[in-house]
C-alpha positions as CSV (number, residue, x, y, z in Angstrom):
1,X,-57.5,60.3,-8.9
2,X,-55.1,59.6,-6.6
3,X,-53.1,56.8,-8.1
4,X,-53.2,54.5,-4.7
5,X,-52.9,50.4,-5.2
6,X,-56.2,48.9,-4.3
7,X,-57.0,47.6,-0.9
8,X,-59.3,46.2,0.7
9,X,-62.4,48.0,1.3
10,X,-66.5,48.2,2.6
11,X,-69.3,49.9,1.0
12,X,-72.3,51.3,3.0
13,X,-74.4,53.0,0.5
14,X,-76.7,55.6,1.6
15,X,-80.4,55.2,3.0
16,X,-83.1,56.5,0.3
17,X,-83.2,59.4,-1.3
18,X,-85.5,61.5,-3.8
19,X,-84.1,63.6,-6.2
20,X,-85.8,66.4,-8.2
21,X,-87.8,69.6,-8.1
22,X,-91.2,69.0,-6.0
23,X,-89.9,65.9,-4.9
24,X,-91.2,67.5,-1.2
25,X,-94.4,67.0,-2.0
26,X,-94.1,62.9,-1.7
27,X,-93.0,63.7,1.8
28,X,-96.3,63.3,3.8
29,X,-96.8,59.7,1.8
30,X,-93.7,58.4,2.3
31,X,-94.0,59.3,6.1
32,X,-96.7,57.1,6.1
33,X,-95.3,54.4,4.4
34,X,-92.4,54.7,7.5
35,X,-95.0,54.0,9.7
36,X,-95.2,57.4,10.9
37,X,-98.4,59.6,12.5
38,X,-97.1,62.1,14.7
39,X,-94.0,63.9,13.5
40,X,-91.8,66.7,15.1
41,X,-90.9,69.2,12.6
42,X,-87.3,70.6,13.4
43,X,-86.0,73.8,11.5
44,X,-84.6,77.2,12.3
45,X,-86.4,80.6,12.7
46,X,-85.5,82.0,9.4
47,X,-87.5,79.2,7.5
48,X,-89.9,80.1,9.9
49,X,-90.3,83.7,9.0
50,X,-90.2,82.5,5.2
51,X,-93.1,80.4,5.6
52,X,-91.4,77.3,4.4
53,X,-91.9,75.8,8.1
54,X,-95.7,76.3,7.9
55,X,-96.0,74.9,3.5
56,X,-94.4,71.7,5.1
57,X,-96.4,71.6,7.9
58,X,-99.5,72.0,5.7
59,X,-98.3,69.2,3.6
60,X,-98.0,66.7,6.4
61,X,-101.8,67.6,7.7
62,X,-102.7,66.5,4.4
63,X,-101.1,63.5,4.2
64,X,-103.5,63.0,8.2
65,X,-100.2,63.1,10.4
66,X,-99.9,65.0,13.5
67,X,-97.1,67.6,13.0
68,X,-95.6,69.5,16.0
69,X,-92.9,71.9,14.9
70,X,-89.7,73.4,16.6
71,X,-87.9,75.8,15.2
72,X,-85.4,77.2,17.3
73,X,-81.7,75.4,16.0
74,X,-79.7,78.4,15.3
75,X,-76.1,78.3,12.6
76,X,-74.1,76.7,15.1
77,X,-76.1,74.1,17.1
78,X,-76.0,73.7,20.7
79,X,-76.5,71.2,23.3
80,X,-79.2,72.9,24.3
81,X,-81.0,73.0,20.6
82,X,-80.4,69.2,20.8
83,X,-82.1,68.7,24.5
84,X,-85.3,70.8,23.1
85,X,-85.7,68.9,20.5
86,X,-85.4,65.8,22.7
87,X,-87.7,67.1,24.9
88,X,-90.4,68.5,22.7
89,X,-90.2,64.9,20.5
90,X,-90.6,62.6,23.7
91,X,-93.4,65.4,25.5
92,X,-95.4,64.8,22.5
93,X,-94.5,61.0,21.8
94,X,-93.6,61.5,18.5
95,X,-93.2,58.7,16.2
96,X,-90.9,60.5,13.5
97,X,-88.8,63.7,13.5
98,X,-88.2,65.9,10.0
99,X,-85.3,68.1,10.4
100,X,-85.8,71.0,7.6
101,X,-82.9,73.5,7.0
102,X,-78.8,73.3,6.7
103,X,-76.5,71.1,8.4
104,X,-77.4,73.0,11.7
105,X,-80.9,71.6,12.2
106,X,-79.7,68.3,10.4
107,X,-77.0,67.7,13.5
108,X,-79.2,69.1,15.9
109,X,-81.9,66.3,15.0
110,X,-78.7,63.6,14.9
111,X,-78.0,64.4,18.4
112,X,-81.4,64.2,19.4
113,X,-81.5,61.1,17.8
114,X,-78.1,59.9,19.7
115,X,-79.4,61.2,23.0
116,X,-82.7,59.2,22.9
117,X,-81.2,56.0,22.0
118,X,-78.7,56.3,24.4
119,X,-79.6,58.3,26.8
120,X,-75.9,59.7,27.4
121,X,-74.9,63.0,27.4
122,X,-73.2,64.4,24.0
123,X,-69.7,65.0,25.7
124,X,-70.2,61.2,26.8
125,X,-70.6,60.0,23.5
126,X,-67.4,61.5,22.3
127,X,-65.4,60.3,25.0
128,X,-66.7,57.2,25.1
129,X,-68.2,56.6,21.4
130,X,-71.5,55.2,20.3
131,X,-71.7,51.6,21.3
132,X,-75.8,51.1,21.7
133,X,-78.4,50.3,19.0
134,X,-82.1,51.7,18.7
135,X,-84.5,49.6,19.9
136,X,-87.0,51.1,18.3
137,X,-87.5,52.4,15.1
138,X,-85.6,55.9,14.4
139,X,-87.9,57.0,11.9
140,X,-85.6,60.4,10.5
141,X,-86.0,62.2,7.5
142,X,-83.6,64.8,6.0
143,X,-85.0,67.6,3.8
144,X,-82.1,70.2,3.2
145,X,-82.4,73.3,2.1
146,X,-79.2,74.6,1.6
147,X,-76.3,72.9,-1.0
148,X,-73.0,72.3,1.6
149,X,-73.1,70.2,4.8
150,X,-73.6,66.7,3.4
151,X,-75.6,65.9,5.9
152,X,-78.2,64.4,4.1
153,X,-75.6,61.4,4.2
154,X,-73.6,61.9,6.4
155,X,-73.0,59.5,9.6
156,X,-71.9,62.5,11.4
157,X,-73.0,65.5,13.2
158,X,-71.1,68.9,14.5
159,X,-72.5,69.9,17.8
160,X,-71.3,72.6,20.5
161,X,-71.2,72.4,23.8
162,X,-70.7,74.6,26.8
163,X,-67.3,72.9,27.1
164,X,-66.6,72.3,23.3
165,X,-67.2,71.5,19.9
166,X,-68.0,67.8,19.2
167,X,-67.9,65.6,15.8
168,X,-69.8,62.6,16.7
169,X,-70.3,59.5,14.1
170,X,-72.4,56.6,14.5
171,X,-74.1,54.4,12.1
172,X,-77.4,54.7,13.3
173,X,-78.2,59.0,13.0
174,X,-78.6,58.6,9.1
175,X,-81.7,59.7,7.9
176,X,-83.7,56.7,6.4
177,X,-84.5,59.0,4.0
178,X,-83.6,62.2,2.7
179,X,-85.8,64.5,0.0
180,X,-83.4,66.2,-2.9
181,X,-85.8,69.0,-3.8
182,X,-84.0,71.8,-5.4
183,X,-87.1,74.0,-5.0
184,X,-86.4,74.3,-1.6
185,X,-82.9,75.9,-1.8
186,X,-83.8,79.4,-4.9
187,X,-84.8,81.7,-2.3
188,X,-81.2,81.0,-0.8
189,X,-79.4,84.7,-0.4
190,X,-76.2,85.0,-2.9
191,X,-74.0,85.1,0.4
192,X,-75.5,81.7,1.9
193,X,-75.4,80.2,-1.1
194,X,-71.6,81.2,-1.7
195,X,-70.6,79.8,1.7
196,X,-72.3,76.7,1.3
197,X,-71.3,75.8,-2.4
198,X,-67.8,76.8,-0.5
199,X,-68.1,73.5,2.0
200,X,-69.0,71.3,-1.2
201,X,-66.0,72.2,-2.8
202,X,-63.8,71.6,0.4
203,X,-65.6,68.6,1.4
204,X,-64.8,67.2,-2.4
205,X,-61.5,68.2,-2.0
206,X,-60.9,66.7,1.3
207,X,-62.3,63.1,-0.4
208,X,-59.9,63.4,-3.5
209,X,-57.0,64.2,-0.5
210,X,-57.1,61.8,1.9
211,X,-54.9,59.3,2.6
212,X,-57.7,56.4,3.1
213,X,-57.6,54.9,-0.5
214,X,-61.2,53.9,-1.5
215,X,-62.1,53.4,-5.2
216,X,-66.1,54.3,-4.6
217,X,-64.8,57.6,-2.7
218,X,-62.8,58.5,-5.5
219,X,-65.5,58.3,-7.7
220,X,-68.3,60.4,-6.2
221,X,-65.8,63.0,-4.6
222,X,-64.8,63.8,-8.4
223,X,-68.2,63.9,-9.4
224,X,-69.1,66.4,-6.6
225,X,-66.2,68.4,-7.3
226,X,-66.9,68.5,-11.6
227,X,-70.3,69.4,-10.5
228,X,-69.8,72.2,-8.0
229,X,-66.8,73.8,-9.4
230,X,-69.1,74.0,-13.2
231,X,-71.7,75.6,-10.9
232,X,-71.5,77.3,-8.1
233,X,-71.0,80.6,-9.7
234,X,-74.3,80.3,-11.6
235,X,-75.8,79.7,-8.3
236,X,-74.6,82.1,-6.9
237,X,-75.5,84.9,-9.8
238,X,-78.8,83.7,-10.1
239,X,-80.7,81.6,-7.5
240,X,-83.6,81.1,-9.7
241,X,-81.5,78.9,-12.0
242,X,-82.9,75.7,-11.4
243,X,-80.4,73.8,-13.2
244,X,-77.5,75.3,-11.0
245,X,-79.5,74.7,-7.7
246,X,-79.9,71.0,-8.6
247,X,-76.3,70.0,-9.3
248,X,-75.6,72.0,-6.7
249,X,-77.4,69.9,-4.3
250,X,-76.9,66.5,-6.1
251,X,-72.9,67.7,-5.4
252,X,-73.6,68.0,-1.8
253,X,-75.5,65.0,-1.7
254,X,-72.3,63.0,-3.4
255,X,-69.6,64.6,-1.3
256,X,-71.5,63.9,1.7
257,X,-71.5,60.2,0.8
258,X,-67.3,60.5,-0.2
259,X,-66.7,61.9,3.3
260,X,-68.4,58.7,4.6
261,X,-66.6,56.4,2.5
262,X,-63.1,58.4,2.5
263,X,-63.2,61.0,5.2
264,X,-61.7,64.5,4.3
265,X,-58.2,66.2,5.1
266,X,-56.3,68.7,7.7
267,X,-58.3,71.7,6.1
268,X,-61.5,70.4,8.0
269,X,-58.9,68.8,11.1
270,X,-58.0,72.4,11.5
271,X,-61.6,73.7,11.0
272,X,-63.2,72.1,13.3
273,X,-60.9,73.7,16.5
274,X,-61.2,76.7,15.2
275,X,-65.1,76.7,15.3
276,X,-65.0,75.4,18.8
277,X,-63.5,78.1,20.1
278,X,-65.4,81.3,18.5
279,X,-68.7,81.8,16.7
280,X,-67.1,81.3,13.1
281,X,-69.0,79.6,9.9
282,X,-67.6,76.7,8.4
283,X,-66.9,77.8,5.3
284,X,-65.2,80.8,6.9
285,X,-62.7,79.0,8.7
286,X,-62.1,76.4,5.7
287,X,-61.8,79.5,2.9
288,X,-58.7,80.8,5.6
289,X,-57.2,77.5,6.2
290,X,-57.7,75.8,2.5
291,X,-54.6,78.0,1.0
292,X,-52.3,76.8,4.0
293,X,-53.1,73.4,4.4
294,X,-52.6,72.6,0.4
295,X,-49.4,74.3,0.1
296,X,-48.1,72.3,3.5
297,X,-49.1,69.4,1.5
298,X,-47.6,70.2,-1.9
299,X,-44.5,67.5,-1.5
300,X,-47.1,64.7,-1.5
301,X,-50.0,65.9,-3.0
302,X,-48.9,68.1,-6.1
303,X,-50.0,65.7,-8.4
304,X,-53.7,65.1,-6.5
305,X,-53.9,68.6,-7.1
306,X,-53.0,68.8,-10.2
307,X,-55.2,66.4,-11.6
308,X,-58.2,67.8,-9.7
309,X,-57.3,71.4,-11.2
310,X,-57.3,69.8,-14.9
311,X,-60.3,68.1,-14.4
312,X,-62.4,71.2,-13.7
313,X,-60.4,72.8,-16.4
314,X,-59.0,75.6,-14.6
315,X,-55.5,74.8,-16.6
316,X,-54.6,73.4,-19.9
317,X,-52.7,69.8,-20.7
318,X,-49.5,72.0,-21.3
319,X,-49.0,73.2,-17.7
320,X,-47.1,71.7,-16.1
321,X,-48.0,69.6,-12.2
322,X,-46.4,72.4,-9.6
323,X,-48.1,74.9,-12.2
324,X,-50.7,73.1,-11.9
325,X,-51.3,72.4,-8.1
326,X,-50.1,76.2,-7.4
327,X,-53.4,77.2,-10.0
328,X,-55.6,74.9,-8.0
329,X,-54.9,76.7,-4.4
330,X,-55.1,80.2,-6.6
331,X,-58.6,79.4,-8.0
332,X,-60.1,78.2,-4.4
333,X,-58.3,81.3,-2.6
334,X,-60.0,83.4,-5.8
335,X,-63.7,81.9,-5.4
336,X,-62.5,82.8,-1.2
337,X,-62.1,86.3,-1.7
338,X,-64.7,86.8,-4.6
339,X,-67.3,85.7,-2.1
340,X,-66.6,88.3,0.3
341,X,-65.0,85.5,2.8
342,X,-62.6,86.2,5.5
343,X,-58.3,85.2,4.8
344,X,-57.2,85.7,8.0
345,X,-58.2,83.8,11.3
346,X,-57.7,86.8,13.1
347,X,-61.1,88.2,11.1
348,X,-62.8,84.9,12.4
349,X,-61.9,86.0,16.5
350,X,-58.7,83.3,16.5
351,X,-56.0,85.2,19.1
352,X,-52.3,84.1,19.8
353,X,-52.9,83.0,22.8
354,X,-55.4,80.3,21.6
355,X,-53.2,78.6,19.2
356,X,-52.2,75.7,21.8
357,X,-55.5,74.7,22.2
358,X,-56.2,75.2,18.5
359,X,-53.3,72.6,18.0
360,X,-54.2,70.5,20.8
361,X,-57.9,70.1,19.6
362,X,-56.3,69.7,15.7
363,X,-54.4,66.4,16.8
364,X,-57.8,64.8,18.0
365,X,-59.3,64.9,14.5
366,X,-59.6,61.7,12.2
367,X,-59.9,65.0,9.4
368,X,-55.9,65.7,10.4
369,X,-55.1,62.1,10.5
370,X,-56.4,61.6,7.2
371,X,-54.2,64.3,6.1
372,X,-52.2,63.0,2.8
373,X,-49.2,64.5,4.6
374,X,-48.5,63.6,8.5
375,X,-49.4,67.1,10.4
376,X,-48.4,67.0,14.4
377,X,-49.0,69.4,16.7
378,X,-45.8,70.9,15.8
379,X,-46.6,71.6,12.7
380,X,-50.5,72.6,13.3
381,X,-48.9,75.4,15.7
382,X,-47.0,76.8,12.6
383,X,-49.6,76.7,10.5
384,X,-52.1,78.6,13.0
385,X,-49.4,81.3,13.6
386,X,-49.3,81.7,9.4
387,X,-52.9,82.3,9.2
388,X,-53.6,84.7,11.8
């Protein structure tokens, strides 16, 4: 996609994964198989209320494990989500935790996972990174029921402290195995499911932007995006369609594993400050900043864009590349506004007088420093003031 000369380069692929509709139901076995017999069961309240909380329950007690269930991680995790869940999974000496929901109760169980490894506090372990290893088995299982974060595959998690929001990587807060069930994700409102199918897109586009050349990236970042831009509409009309939901989720599955292998771009480098500082979504604040951030990035990225606009056949072979590109931003800004998203960061809570700090926080990002064009704080500043 991009055109870079080969370098040199690792592959890490992902830990196991099932794919398909009732593919939850191998859940309890494959527990087993782990090693597990008491598991914490981590979600939020609305899967709670829906009863999906207490199905897999049930399904565990059949397969004779122990469950104990929280279910208090809320859109935008906290410290304090992640210190229950700590709690509640050494009170009970569990052997296993589940984490069942978005990327919210999938990072909440991540920093649970760093903090009982470690024992150091989250700010502590993005200060100082994550140097230690489990000593004992981190027995962590993924079952997502929404199409967006990636972090089914991810080795990162987005947490939020009293003093700030935190990306934290490491190696070791994979799940060991994740369950692709696209069952779990029709009863997904239209809204949700626009927002989240929003992130796959971004995240795709962030893998096919950035300026780490990586052959394997390149590969499952255009696969996610050919498969989310052909469906997220459908999804989104219909949640029943089965077909929709499932590339939907394989797409989020694939990005997920391109941000690993590639990292993303400034759109998620300016993101991520902008979430920090007010109560925002993610794919609110990437919808406002995706417009910006590819037009500041035209002079070096034009062609990227381009190609990524013809291969999800949004223009024909006789447009030219600016046409092209300019089409590309258009149809992302289009699917923005269709979905009832915010375009200004003013909408999101952003106010002048934050913009420093919104710059100051962008520079800290390996997102902005993947950026395919070289964005200071200089130029971050600018770019804040333009989307207010």
């Amino acid at each position: 996609m991009t055109g870079d000369a080969l370098s040199a380069f690792g592959v890490t692929w992902p830990n196991p994964a099932i794919f398909g509709p009732g593919s939850i139901t191998q859940l309890g076995d494959r527990l087993r198989g782990l090693g597990a017999t008491r598991v914490l069961l981590a979600s939020d309240p609305g899967l709670q209320a829906a009863g999906l909380v207490s199905r897999l329950a049930a399904l565990l007690h059949d397969a004779r494990l122990s469950v104990v269930v929280y279910a208090g991680v809320s859109p935008n995790p906290r410290e304090a989500e992640v210190e229950a869940i700590l709690a509640l999974w050494q009170a009970e000496d569990c052997d296993a935790v589940v984490a069942l929901g978005g990327g919210s109760t999938l990072d909440a169980v991540k920093g649970a996972c760093l903090r009982r490894f470690t024992g150091r506090s989250l700010d502590a372990l993005f200060d100082d990174g994550i140097h230690e290893v489990p000593q004992a088995p981190l027995r962590f299982v993924a079952v997502p029921t929404t199409s967006g974060t990636g972090s089914e595959t991810t080795l990162g998690a987005v947490l939020k402290t009293p003093r700030r929001k935190l990306v934290l990587r490491g190696e070791h807060i994979r799940p060991v195995l994740t369950i692709l069930d696209p069952e779990l994700v029709v009863s997904l409102p239209p809204r949700a499911t626009a927002a989240t199918g929003f992130d796959v897109l971004m995240h795709a586009l962030g893998v096919l932007t950035s300026n780490r050349p990586h052959p394997i990236g390149e590969m499952v970042g255009a696969d996610a995006m050919r498969r989310a831009a052909a469906h997220i509409g459908r999804a989104v009309e219909n949640g029943q369609d089965l077909e929709a939901r499932s590339q939907m989720m394989l797409a989020s599955y694939l990005a997920g594993h391109g941000i690993h292998l590639k990292g993303v771009d400034a759109i998620h480098g300016l993101s991520t400050p902008v979430e920090s500082l007010t109560d925002c979504t993610h794919a609110e604040s990437l919808g406002v900043i995706c417009p910006h951030v590819m037009r500041f990035n035209m002079p070096v990225a034009g062609a990227r864009y381009a190609g990524i606009a013809r291969m999800i056949d949004i223009v024909g072979a006789e447009e030219g590349e600016a046409e092209a590109a300019e089409r590309l931003v258009a149809h992302f800004a289009g699917l923005r506004d269709r979905f009832g998203m915010p375009s200004r960061l003013g909408a999101l809570g952003v106010r002048p007088e934050m913009i420093p700090e919104l710059a100051r926080q962008a520079q800290l990002s390996a997102a902005t420093r993947g950026n395919p064009r070289p964005l200071d704080a200089a130029a971050a500043t600018a770019l804040y003031e333009e989307m207010i």
